[in-house]
N, C-alpha and C positions, 0 to 999 in steps of 0.2 A: 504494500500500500504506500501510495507518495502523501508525504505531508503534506499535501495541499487536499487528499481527499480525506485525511485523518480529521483536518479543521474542519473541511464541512462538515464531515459528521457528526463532530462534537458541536456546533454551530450549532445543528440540527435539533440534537437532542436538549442543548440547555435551554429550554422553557417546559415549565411545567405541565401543560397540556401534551406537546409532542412527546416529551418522556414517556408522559404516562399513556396513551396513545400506543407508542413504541411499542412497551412491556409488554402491554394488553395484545401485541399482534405477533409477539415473541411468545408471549403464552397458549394463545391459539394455534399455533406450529405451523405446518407450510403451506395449509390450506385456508391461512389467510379467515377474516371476516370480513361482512358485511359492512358498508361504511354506517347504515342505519343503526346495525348493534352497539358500533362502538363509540358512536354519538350518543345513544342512551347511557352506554356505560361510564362515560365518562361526564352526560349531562353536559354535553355542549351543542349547541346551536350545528345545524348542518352544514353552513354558509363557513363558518371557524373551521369548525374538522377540517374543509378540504383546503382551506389556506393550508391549517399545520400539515396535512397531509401531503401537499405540492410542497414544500420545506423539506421533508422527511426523501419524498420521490426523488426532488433533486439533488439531494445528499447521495442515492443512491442505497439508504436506508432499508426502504420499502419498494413492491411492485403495488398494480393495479391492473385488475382484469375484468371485463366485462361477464357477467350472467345473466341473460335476460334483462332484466331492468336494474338489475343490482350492483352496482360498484364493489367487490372482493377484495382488498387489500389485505397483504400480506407481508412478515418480516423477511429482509433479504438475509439469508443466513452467511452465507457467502459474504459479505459487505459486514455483519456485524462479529465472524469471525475473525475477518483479516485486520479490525480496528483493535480488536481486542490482543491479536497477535503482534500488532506495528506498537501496541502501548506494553507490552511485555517482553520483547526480545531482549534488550538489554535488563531483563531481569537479577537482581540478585549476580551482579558483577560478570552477567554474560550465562550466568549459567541459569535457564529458564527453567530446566527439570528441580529446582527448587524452590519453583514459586508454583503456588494454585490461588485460584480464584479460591476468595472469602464465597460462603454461600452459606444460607441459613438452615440451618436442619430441622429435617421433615420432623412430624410428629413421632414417627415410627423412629429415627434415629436418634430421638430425645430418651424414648422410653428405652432402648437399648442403655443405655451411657448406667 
């Protein structure tokens, strides 16, 4: 990834609706939602979403596909791996196999501990 698409995408993502936007379509998986649902879910106006959503598109974030009358948006996986990879390489003085992402443990890995 070139640092000029690392900024966009962090561009992208620093406001609070696109973030949360983002996650919500990183949690959905590669089949993407409806732009409808995710305007309910996140309680914003339709007209908004698709600004933040053209922000996110042209970061290279997210796609957009037509179904019938439905606008499907989806995270780019590809694009949020490689940001996550250009922000980690020089990990831990070059040596990345000793860094992992921070991640919150499930309920099931709480009750194990």
């Amino acid at each position: 990834m070139e640092i000029s698409d690392a900024v966009a995408a962090l561009a992208a993502l620093a406001q609070d609706s696109r973030l949360e936007a983002y996650r919500l379509l990183v949690k959905a998986g590669p089949d993407g939602m409806p732009a409808g649902e995710v305007a309910s879910a996140l309680k914003l106006p339709p007209n908004t979403l698709t600004f933040h959503f053209d922000r996110l598109r042209n970061a290279g974030l997210i796609t957009v596909r037509r179904e019938g009358r439905s606008m499907i948006y989806a995270a780019r996986f590809d694009t949020m791996n490689a940001l996550l990879g250009y922000l980690t390489e020089n990990c831990c003085g070059g040596a990345p196999e000793k860094c992992f992402p921070a991640r919150k443990k499930s309920a099931r890995e709480k009750a194990d501990v």
